[in-house]
N, C-alpha and C positions, 0 to 999 in steps of 0.2 A: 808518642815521641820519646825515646831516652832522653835519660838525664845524664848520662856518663861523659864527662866535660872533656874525655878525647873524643869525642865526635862532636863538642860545636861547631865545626867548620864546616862541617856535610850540611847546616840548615842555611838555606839560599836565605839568610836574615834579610836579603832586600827587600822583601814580599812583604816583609812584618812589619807595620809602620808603627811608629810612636807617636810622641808629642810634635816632634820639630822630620818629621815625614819616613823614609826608608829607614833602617836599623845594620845597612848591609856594611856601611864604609864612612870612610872619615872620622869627625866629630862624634858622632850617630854606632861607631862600631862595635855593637853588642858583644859578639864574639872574644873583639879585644879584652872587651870589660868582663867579660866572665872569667877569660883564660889569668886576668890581672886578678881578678878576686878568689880564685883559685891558688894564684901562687903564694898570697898573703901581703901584709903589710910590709914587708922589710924594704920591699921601693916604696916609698911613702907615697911619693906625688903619684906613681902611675895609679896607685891603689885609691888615693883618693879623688881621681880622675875618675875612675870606675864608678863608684859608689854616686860622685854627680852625676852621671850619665843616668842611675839608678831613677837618681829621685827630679832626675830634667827631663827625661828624656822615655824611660819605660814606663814610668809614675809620675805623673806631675800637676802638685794643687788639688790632690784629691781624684785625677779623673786617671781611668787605666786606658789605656790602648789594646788592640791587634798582636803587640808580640809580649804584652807586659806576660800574657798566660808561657808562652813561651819560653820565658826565660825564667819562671815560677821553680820550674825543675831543678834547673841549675843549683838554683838558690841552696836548696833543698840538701843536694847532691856537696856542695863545698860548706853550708854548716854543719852537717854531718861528718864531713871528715876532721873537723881541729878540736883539738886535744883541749880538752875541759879549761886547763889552767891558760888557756889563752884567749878564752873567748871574750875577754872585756874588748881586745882591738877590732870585734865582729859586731860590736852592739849596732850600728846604726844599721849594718847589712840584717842581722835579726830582726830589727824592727821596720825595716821594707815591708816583710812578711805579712805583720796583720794589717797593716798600712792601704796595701793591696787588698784584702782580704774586705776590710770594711767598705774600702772605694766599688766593689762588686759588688757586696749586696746592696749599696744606697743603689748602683745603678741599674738594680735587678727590677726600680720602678720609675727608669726613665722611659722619657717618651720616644727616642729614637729606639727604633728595631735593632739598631746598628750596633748602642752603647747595651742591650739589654743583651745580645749575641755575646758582645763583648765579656759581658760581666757572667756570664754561664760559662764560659771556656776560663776564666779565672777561678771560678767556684769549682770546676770538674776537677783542673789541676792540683787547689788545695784538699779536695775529697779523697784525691787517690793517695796524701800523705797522709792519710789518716794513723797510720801504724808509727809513723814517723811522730808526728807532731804530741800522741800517747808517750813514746819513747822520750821525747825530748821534758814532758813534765817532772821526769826524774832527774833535772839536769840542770844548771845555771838559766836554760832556756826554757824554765820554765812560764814565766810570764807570757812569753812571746809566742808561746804557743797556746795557751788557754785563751789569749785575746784574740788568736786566729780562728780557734775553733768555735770561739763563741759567737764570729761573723757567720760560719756557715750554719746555716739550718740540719742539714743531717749529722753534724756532729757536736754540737749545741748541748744534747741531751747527756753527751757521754758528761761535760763538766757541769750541767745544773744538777742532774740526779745522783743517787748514790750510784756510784759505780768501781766497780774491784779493779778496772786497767786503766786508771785514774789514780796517777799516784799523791793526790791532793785531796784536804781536808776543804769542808763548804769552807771553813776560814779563812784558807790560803786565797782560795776563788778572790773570796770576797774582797782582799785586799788588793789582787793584782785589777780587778775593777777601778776600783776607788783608787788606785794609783794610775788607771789608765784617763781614767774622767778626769782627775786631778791634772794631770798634765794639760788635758786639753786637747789631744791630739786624736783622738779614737771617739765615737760613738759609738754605742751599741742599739741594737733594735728594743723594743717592747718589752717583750718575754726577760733580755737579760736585766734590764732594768725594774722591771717588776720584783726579780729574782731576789736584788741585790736589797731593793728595799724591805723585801721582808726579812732576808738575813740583819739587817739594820734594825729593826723593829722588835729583833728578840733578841737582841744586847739590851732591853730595855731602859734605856737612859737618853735620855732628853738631848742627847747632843745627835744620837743616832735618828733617834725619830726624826728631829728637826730634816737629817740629810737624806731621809727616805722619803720628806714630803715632798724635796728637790727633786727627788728623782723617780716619781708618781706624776707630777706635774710634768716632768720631760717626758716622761712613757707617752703622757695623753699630748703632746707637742711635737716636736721636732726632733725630738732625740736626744738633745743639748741642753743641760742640766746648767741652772745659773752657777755662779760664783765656784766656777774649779776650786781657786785656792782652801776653799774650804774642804771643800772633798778630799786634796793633798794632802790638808793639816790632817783629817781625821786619819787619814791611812797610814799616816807616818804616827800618830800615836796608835793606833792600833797596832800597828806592825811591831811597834817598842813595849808593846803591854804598858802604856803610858793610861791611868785614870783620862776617862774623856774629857772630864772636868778643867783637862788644863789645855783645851780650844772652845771652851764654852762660849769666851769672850768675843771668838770669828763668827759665832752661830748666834747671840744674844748681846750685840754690842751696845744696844739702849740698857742694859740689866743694870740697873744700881748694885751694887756688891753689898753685902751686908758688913755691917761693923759690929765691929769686936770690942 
């Protein structure tokens, strides 16, 4: 399928169904929504019309559809083209990206034949940016793309192990994680969680340990690590070179404090 946004109109979008059923017309018209995401924010409402269609309609509550793969490209093809200094007005269109991405592989072990097809034609699509989503770790978009790759299995390995077309430190990784679980918004599978714990665990210090047994206990559960906020707090003092010592008290809150 191109992704070259002068040719959205040649895809009979009726075919491609979403949440709320065809994708061809109306409410429902992906097409519109691409060609509106492509031309940028400066219509606000159409743009922000778009974007709900994104996350009602191609994506919605976690679950992908039929044309969500379809319109993957696109995505792809218009964060690609804006100019560095503008992309804070693309954030939520960037974070579709691994949004999708994770809702694939949860549904890589659903029980419908249908949702499992599904989440394979989302995973093929994110595979082929592989060049792309490398290129974008050098970029503002870098997060959003490490969280993508770390949904998919074949490309997994480029951000856990050392690697030269990787333009990020395990440290960086490790924070756009702990900023993703902090949010609340993303899981990751097994492997990334294990990953992240042990990065945690050779900071050596008691606040990290603490957030690696969280996230040991999610690896062998659900995925879903208790108490985000902690995980926030740590990333964000991570992120500031902040002593950990100064969220001890979100991870150790019976700790009597010593006196001076």
């Amino acid at each position: 399928m191109t992704n070259d946004i002068r040719n959205v109109r040649d895809i009979d979008w009726a075919k491609w169904r979403g949440a709320y059923g065809p994708s061809g017309s109306g409410p429902h018209d992906v097409a519109d929504a691409i060609e509106a995401l492509s031309a940028g924010p400066d219509d606000e409402e159409r743009f922000a019309e778009a974007i709900e269609l994104l996350s009602s309609h191609v994506w919605h509550q976690g679950t992908i559809y039929p044309v969500t793969a379809q319109v993957l490209p696109f995505l792809f093809e218009i964060m690609d083209g804006i100019p560095s200094d503008t992309l804070g007005a693309y954030d939520e269109l960037a974070g579709f990206i691994p949004r999708c991405a994770c809702s694939a592989r949860i549904a890589t072990r659903a029980k419908d034949p249908r949702e499992r097809e599904g989440s394979e034609e989302v995973l093929t699509a994110l595979r082929s940016e592989r060049a792309r989503l490398l290129a974008w770790t050098r970029t503002p978009l870098r997060g959003d793309a490490v969280a993508t790759m770390l949904q998919v299995s074949e490309l997994r390995s480029l951000v856990l192990t050392p690697n030269a077309e990787l333009a990020l430190e395990p440290r960086d990784v490790l924070l756009i994680v702990l900023g993703q679980l902090g949010e609340g918004g993303l899981v990751f599978d097994t492997d990334v969680l294990s990953w992240t714990a042990r990065a945690l665990e050779d900071l050596h210090h008691e606040v990290a340990t603490s957030a690696a047994s969280m996230l040991r206990e999610a690896a062998g559960g659900d995925e879903r690590p208790r108490s985000p906020p902690k995980l926030a707090a740590l990333a964000n003092a991570l992120g500031r070179n902040e002593r950990l010592d100064t969220v001890a008290d979100l991870f150790f809150p019976l700790r009597i404090p010593n006196k001076r």
